[in-house]
DRENBA-276153 format. One record per atom (N, C-alpha, C): residue number from 1; residue in one letter; atom name; x, y, z. Coordinates in Angstrom, 1 decimal. Example, Ala and Ser with C-alpha at 12.3 -4.5 7.8 and 13.67 -1.06 7.14 Angstrom:
<r 1 'a' 'N' <13.2 -5.7 7.8>>
<r 1 'a' 'CA' <12.3 -4.5 7.8>>
<r 1 'a' 'C' <13.2 -3.3 7.8>>
<r 2 's' 'N' <12.8 -2.2 7.1>>
<r 2 's' 'CA' <13.7 -1.1 7.1>>
<r 2 's' 'C' <12.9 0.0 7.9>>
//
This chain:
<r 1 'x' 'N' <82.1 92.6 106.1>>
<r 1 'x' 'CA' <81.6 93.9 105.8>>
<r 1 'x' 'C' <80.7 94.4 107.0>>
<r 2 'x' 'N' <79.6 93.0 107.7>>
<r 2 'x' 'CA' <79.1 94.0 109.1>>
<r 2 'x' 'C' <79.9 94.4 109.9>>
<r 3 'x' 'N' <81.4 94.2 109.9>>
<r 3 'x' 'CA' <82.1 94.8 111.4>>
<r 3 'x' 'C' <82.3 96.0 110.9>>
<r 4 'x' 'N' <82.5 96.6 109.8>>
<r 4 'x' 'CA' <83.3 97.7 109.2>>
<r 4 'x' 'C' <82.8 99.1 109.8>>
<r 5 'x' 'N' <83.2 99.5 110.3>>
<r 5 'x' 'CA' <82.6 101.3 110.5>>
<r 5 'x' 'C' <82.2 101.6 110.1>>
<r 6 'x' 'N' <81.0 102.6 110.7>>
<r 6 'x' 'CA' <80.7 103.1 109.4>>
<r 6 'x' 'C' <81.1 104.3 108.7>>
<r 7 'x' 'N' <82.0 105.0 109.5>>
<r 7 'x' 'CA' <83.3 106.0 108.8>>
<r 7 'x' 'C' <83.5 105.2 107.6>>
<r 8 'x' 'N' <83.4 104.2 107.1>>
<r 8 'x' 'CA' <84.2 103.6 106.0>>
<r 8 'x' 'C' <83.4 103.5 105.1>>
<r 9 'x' 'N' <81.8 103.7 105.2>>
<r 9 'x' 'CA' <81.2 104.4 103.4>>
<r 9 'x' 'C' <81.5 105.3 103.1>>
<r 10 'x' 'N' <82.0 106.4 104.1>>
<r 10 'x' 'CA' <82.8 107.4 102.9>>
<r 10 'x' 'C' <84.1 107.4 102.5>>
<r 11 'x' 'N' <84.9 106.5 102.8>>
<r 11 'x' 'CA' <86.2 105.6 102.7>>
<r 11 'x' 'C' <85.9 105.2 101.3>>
<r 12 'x' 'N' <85.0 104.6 101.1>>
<r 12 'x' 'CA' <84.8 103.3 100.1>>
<r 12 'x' 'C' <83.8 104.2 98.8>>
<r 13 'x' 'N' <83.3 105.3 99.1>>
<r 13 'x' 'CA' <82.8 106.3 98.6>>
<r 13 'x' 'C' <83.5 107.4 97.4>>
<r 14 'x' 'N' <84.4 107.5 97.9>>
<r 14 'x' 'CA' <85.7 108.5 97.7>>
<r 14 'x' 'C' <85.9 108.8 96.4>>
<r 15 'x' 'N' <86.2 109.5 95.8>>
<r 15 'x' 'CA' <86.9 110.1 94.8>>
<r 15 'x' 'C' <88.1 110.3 95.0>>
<r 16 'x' 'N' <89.2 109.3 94.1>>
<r 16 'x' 'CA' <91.0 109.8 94.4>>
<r 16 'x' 'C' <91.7 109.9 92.8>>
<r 17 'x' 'N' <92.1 110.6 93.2>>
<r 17 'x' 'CA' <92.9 111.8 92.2>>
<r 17 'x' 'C' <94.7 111.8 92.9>>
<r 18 'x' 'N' <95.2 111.9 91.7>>
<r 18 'x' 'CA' <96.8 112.3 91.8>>
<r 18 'x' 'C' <97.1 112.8 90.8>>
<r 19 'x' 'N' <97.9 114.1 91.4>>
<r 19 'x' 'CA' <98.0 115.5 90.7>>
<r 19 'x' 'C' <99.5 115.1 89.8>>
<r 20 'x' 'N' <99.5 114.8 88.7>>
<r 20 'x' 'CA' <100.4 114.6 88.2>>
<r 20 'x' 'C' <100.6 115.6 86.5>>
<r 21 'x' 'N' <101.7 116.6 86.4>>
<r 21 'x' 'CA' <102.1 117.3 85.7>>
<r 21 'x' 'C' <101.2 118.3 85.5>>
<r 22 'x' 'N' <100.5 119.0 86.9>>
<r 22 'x' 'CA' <99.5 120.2 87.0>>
<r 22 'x' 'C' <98.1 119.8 86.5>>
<r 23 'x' 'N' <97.7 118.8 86.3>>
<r 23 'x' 'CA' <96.5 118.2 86.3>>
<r 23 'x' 'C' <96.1 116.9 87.2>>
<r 24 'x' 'N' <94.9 117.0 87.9>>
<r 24 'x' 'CA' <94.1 116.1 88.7>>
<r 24 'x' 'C' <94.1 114.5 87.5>>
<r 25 'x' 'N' <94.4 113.6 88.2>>
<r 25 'x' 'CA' <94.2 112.1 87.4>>
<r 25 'x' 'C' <93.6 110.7 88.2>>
<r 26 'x' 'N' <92.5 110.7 87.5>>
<r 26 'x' 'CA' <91.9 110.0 88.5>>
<r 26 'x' 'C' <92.4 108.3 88.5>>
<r 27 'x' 'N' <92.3 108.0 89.8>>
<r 27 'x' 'CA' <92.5 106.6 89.7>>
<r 27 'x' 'C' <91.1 105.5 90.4>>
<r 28 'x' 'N' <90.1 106.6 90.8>>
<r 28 'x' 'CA' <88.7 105.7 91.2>>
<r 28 'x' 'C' <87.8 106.9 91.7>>
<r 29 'x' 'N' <87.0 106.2 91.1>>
<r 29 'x' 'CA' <85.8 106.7 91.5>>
<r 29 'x' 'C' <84.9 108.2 90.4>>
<r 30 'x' 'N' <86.0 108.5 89.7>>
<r 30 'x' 'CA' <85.3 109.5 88.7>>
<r 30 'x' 'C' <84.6 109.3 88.1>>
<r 31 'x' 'N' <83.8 109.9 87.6>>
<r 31 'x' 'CA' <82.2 109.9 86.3>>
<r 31 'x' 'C' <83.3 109.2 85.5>>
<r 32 'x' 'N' <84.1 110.2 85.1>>
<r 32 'x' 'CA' <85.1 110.0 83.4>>
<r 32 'x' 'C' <86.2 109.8 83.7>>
<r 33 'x' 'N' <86.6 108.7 83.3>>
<r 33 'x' 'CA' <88.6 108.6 83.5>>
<r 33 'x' 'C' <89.5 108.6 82.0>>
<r 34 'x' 'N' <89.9 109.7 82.0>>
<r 34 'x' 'CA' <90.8 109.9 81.0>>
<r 34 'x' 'C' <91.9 108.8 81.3>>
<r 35 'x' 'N' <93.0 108.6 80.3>>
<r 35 'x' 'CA' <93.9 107.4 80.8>>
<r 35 'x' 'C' <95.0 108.0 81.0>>
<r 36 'x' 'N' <95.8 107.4 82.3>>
<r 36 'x' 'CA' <96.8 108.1 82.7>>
<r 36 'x' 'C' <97.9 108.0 82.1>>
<r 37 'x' 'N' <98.5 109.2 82.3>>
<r 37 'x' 'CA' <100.2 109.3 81.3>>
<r 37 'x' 'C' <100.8 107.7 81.9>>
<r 38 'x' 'N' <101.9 107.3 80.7>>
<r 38 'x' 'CA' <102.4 106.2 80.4>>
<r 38 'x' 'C' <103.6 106.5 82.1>>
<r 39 'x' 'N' <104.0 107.5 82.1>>
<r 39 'x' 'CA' <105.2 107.7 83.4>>
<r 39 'x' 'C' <104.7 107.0 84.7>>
<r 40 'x' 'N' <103.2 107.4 85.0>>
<r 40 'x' 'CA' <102.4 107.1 86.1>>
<r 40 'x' 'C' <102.1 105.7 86.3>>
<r 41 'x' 'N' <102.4 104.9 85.0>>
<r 41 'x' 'CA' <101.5 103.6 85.0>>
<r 41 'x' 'C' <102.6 103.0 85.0>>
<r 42 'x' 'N' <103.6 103.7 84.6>>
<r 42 'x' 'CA' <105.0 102.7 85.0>>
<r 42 'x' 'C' <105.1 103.4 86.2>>
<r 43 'x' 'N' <105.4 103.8 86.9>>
<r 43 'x' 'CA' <106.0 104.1 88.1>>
<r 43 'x' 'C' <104.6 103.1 88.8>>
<r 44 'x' 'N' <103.5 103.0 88.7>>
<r 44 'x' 'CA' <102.6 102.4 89.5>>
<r 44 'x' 'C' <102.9 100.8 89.6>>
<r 45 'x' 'N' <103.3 100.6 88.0>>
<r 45 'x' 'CA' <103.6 98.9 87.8>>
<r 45 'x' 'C' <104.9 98.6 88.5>>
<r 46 'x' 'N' <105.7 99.4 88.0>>
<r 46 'x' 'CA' <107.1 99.3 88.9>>
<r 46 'x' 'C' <107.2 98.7 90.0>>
<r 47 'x' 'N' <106.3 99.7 91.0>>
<r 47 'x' 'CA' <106.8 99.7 92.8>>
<r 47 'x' 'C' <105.8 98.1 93.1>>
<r 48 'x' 'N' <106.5 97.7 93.8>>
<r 48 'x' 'CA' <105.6 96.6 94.7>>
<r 48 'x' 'C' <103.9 97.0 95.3>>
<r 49 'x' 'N' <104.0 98.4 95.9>>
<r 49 'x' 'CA' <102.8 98.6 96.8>>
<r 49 'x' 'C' <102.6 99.8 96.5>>
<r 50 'x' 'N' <101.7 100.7 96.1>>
<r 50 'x' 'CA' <101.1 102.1 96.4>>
<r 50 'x' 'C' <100.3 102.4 97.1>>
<r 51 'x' 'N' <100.6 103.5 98.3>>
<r 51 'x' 'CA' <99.9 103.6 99.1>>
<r 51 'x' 'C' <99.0 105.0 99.0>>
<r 52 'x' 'N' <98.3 105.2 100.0>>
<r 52 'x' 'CA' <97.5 106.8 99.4>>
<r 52 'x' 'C' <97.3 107.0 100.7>>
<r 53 'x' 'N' <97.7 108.0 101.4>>
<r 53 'x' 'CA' <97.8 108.4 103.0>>
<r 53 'x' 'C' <97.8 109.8 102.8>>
<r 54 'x' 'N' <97.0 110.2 104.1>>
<r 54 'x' 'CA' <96.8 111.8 104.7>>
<r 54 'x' 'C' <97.4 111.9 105.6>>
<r 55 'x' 'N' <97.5 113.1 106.1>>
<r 55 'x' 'CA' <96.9 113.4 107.3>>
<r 55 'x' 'C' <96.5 114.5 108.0>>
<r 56 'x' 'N' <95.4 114.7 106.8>>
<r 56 'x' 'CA' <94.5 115.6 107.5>>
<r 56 'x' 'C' <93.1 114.9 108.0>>
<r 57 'x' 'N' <92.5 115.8 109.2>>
<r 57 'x' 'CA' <91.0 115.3 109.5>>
<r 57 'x' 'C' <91.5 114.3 110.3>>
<r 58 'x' 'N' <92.5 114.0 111.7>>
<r 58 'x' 'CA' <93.2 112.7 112.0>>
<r 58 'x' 'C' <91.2 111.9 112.6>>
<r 59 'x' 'N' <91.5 110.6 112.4>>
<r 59 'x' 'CA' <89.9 110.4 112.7>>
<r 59 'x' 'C' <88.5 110.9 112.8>>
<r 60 'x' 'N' <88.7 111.2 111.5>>
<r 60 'x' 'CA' <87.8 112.0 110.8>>
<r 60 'x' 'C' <87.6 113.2 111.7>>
<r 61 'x' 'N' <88.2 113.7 112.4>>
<r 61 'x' 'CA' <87.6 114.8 113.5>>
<r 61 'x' 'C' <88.2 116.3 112.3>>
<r 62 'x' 'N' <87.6 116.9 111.6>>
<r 62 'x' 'CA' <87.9 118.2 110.9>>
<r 62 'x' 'C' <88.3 119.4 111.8>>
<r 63 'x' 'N' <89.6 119.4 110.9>>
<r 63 'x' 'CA' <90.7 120.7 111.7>>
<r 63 'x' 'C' <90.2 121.8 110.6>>
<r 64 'x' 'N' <90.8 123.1 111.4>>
<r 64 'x' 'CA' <91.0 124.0 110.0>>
<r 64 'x' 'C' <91.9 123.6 109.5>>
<r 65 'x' 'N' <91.7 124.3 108.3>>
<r 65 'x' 'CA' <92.6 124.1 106.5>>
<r 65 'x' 'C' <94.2 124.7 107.3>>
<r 66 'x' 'N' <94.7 125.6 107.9>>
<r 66 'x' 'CA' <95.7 125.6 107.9>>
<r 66 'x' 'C' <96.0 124.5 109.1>>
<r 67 'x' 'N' <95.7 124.2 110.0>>
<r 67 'x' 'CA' <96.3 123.0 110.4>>
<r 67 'x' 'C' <96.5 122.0 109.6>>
<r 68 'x' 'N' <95.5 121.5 109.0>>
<r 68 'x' 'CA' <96.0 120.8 107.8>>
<r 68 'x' 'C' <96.9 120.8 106.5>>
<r 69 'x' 'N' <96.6 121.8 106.5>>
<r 69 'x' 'CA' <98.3 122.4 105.7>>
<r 69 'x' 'C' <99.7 122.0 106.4>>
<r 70 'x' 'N' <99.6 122.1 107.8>>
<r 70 'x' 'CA' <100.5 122.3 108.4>>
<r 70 'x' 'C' <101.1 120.6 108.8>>
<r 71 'x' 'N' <100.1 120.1 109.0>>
<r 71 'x' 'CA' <99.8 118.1 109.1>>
<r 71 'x' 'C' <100.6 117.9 107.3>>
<r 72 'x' 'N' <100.2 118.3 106.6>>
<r 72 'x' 'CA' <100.4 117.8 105.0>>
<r 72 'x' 'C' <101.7 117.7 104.7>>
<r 73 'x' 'N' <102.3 119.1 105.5>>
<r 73 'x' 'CA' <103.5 119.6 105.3>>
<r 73 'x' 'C' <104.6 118.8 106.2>>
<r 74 'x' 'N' <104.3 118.3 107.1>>
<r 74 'x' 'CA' <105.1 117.4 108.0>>
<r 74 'x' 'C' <105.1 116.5 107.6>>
<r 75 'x' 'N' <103.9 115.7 107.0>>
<r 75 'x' 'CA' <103.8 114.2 106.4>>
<r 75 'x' 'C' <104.9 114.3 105.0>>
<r 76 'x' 'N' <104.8 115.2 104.2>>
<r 76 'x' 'CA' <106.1 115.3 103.1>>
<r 76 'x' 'C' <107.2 115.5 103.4>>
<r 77 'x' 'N' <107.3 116.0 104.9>>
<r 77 'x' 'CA' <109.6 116.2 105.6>>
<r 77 'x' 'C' <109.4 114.4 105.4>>
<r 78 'x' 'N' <108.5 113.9 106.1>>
<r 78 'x' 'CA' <108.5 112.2 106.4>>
<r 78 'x' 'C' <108.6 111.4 105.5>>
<r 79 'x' 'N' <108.1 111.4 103.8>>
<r 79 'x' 'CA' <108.3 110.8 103.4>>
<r 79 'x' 'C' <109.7 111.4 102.1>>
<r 80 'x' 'N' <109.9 112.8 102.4>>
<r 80 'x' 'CA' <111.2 112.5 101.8>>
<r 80 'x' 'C' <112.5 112.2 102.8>>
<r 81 'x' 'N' <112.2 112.1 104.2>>
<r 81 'x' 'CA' <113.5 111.7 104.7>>
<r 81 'x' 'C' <113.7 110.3 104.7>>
<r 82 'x' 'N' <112.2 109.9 104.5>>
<r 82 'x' 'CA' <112.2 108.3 104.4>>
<r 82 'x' 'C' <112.7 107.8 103.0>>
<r 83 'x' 'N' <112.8 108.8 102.0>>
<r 83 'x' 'CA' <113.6 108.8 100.7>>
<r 83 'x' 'C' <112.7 107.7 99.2>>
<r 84 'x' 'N' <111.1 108.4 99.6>>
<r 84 'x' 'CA' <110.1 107.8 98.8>>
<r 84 'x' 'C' <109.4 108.8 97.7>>
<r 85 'x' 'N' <108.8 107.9 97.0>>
<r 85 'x' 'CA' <108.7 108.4 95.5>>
<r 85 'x' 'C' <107.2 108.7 95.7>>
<r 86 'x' 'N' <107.1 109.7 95.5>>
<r 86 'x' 'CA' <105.2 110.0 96.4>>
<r 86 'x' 'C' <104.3 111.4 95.1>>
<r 87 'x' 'N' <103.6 111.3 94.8>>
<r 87 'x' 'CA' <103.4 112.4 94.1>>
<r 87 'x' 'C' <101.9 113.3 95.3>>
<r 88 'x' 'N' <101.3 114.3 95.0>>
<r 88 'x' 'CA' <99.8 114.8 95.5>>
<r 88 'x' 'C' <99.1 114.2 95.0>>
<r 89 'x' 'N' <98.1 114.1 95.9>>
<r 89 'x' 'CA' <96.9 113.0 96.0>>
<r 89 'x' 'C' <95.8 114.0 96.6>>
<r 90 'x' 'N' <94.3 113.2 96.3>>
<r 90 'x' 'CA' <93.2 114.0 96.9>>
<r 90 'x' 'C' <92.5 113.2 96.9>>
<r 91 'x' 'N' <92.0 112.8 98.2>>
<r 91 'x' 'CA' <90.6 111.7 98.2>>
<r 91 'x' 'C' <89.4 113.1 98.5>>
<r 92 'x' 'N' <88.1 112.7 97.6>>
<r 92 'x' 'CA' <86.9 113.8 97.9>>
<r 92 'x' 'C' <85.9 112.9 97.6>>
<r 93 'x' 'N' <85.0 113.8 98.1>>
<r 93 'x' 'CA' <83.5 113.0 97.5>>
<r 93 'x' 'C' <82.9 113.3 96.4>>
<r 94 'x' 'N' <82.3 112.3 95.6>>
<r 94 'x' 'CA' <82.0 112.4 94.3>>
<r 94 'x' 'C' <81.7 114.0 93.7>>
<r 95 'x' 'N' <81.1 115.3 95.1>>
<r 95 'x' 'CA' <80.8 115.6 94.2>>
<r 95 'x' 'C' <81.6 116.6 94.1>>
<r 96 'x' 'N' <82.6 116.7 95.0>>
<r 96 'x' 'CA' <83.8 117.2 95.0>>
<r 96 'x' 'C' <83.4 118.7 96.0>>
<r 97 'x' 'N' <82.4 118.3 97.4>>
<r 97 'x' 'CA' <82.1 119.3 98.4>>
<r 97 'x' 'C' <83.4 119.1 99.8>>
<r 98 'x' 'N' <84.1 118.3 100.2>>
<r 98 'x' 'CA' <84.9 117.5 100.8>>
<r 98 'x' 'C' <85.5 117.1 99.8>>
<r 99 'x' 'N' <87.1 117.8 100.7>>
<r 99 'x' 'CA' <88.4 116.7 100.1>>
<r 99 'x' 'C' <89.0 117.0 101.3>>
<r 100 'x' 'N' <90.6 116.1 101.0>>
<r 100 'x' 'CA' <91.6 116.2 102.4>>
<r 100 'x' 'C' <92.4 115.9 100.8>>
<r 101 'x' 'N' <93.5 116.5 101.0>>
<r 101 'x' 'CA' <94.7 116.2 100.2>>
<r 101 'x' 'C' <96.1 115.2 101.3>>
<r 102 'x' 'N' <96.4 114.8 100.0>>
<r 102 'x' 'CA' <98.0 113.3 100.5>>
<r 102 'x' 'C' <98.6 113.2 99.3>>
<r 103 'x' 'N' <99.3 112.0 100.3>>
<r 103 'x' 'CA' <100.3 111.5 98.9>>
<r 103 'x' 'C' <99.9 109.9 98.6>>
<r 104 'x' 'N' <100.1 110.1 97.3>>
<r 104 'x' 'CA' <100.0 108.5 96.3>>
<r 104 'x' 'C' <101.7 107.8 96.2>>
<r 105 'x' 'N' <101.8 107.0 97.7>>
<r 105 'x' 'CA' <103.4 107.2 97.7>>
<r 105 'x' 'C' <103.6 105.3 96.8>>
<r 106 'x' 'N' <104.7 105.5 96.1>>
<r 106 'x' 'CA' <105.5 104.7 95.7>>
<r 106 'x' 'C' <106.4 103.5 96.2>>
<r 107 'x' 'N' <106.3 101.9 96.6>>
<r 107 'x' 'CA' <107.1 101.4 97.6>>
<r 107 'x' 'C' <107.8 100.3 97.4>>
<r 108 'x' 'N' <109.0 100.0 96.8>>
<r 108 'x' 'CA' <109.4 99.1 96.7>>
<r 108 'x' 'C' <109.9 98.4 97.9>>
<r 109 'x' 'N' <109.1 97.5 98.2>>
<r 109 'x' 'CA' <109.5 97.2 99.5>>
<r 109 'x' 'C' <110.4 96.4 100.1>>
<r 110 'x' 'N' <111.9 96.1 98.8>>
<r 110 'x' 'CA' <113.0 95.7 99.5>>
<r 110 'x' 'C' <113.6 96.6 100.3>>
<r 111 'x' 'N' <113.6 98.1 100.3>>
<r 111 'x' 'CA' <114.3 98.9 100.8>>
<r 111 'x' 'C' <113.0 99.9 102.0>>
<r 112 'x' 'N' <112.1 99.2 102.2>>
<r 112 'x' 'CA' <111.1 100.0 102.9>>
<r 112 'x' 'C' <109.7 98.4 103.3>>
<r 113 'x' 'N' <109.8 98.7 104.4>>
<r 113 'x' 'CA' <108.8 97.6 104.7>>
<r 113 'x' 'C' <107.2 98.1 105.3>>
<r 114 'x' 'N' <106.1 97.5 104.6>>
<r 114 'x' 'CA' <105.2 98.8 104.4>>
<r 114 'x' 'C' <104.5 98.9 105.8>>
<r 115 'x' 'N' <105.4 98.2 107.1>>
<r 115 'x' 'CA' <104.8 98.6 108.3>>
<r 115 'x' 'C' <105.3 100.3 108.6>>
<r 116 'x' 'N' <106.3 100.8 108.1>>
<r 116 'x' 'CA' <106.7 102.0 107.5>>
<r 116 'x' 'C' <105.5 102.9 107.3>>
<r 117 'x' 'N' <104.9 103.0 106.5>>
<r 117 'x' 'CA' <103.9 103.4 106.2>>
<r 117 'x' 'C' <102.7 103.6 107.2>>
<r 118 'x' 'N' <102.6 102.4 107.1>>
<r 118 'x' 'CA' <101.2 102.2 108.1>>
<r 118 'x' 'C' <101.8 102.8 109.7>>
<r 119 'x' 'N' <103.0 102.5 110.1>>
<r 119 'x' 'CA' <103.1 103.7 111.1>>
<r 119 'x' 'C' <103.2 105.0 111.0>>
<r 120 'x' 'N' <103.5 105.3 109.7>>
<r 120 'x' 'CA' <102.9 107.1 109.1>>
<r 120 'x' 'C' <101.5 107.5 109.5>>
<r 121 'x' 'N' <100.6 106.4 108.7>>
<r 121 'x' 'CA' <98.9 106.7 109.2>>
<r 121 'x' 'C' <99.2 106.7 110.6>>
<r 122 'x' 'N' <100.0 106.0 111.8>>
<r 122 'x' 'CA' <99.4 105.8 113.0>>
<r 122 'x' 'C' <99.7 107.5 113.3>>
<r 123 'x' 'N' <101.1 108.0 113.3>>
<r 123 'x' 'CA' <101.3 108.8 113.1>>
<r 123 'x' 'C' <100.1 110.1 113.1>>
<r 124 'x' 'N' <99.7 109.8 112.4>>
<r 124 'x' 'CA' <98.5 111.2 112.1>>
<r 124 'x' 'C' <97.4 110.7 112.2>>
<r 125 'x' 'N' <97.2 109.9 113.1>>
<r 125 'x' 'CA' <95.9 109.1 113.8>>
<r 125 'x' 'C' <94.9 109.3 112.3>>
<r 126 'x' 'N' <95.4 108.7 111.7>>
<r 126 'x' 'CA' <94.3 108.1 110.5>>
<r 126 'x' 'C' <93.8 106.8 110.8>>
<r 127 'x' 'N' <92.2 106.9 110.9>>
<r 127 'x' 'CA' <91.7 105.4 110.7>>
<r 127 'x' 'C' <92.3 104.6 109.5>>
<r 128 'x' 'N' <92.4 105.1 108.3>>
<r 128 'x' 'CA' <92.7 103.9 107.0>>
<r 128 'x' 'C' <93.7 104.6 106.1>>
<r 129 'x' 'N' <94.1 103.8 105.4>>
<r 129 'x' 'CA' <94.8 104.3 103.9>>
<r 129 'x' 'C' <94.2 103.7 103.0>>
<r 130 'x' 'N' <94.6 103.8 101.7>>
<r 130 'x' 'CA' <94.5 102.7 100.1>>
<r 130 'x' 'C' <95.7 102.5 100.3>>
<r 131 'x' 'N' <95.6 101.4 99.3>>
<r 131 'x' 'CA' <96.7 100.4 99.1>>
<r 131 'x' 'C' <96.3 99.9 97.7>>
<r 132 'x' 'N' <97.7 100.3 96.8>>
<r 132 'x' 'CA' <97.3 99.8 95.8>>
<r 132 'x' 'C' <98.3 98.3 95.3>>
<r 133 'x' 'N' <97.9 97.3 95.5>>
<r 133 'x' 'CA' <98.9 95.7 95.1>>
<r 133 'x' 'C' <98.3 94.9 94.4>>
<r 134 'x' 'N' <99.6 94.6 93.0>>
<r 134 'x' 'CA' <98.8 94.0 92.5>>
<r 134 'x' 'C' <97.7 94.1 91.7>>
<r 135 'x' 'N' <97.8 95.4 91.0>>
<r 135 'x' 'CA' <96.4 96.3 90.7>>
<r 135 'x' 'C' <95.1 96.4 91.6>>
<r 136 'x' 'N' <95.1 96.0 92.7>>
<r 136 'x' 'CA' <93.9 95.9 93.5>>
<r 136 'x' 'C' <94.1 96.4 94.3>>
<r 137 'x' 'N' <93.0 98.0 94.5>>
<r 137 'x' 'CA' <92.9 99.1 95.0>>
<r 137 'x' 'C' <91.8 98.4 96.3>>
<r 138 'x' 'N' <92.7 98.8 97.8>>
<r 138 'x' 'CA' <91.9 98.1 98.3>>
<r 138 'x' 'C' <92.2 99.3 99.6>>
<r 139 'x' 'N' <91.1 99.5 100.6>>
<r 139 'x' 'CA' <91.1 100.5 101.7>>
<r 139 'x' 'C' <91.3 99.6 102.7>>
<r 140 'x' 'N' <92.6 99.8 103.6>>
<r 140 'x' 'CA' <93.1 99.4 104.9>>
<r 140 'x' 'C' <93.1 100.2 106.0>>
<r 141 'x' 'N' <92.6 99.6 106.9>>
<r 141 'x' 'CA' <92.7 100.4 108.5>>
<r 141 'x' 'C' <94.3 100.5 109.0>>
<r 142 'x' 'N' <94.7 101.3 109.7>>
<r 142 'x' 'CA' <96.1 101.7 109.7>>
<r 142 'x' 'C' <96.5 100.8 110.8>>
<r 143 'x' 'N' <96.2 100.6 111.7>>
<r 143 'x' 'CA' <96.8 98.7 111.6>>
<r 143 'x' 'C' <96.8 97.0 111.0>>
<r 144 'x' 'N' <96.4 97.6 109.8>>
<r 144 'x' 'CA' <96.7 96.9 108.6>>
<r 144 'x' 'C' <95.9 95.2 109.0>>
<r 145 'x' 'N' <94.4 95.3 109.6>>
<r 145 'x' 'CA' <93.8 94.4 110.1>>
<r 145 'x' 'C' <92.8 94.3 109.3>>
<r 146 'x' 'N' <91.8 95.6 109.0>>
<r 146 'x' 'CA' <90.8 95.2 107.8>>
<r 146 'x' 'C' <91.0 95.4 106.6>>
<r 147 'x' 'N' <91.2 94.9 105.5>>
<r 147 'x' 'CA' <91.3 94.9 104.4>>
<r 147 'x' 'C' <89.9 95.1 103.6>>
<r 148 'x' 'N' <89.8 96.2 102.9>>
<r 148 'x' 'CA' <88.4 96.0 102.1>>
<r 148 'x' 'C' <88.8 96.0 100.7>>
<r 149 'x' 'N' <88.8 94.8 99.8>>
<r 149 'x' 'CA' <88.9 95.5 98.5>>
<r 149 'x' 'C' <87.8 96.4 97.7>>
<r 150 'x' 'N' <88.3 97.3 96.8>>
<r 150 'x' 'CA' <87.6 98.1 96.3>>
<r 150 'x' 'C' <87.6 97.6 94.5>>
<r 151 'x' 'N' <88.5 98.1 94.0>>
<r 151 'x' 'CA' <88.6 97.8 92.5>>
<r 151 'x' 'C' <89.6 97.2 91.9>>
<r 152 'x' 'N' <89.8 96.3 90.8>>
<r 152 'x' 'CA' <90.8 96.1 89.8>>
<r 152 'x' 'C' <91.0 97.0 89.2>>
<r 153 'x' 'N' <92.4 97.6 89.1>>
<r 153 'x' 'CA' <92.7 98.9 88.4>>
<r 153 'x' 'C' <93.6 98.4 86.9>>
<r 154 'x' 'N' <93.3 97.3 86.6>>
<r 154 'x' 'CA' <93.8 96.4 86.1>>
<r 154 'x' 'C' <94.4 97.3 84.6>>
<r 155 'x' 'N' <92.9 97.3 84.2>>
<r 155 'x' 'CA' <92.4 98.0 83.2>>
<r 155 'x' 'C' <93.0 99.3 82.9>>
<r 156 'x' 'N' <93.1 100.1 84.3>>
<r 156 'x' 'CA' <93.1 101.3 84.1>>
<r 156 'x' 'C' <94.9 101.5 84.2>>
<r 157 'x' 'N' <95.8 100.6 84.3>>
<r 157 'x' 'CA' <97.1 100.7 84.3>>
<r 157 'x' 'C' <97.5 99.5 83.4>>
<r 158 'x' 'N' <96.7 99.5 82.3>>
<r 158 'x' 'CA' <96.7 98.4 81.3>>
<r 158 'x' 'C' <97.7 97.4 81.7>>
<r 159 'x' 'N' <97.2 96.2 82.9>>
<r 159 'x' 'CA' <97.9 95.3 82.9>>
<r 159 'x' 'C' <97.1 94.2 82.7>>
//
């Protein structure tokens, strides 16, 4: 934890949310977590790996909102040509003054290998993603070298 950046307390800070059936659903960091629809928690148990990737703010450097619209919008041609199961995502800060919107993508990784991915983040010069394996929500640098775990979501995807 002393090498870690320190970009990465607000990494590790975060509020993440996936927009599932026109409502925000939290998967860490909220005051209150309502429990997520049964679809979400099977599709989460299902896949091997869930990932949570932007790309907006590439290293943390803040664009305007339409550039990042425009980043958000390229990152979704990518992952449906890549032919993955991804819903909207929002990492913000607790108190919801800062956000960047992504996707909470889906990965079974016989048919996708999640260097895939992590070359997405390189892609849009992101320092990190989440990773969720195994119920264990953990924040990775996008060369997939630091691993921080964060939470057992164990609970929260009743496994």
């Amino acid at each position: 934890m002393d090498q870690m950046p320190e970009s990465w307390r607000v990494y590790l800070g975060a509020k993440l949310e996936v927009l599932f059936e026109s409502e925000w659903r939290c998967l860490y960091g909220c005051s209150s977590k309502r429990p997520l629809p049964r679809r979400l928690i099977e599709g989460l148990r299902g896949c091997a790996t869930a990932y949570i990737l932007t790309a907006w703010n590439p290293q943390s450097v803040e664009l305007e909102l339409e550039e990042n619209q425009r980043r958000g919008r390229a990152l979704e041609r990518d992952l449906i040509e890549l032919s993955l199961q991804y819903y909207v995502a929002r990492g913000s800060s607790l108190d919801d003054s800062y956000f960047e919107l992504g996707y909470l993508v889906l990965v079974n990784e016989q048919y996708l290998l999640p260097d895939s991915i992590f070359e997405l983040a390189k892609r849009y010069d992101q320092a990190a993603i989440y990773v969720i394996r195994d119920g264990i929500l953990s924040c990775v640098d996008s060369n997939a070298t630091l691993w921080v775990e964060m939470e057992d979501l164990a609970g929260l995807l009743g496994t």
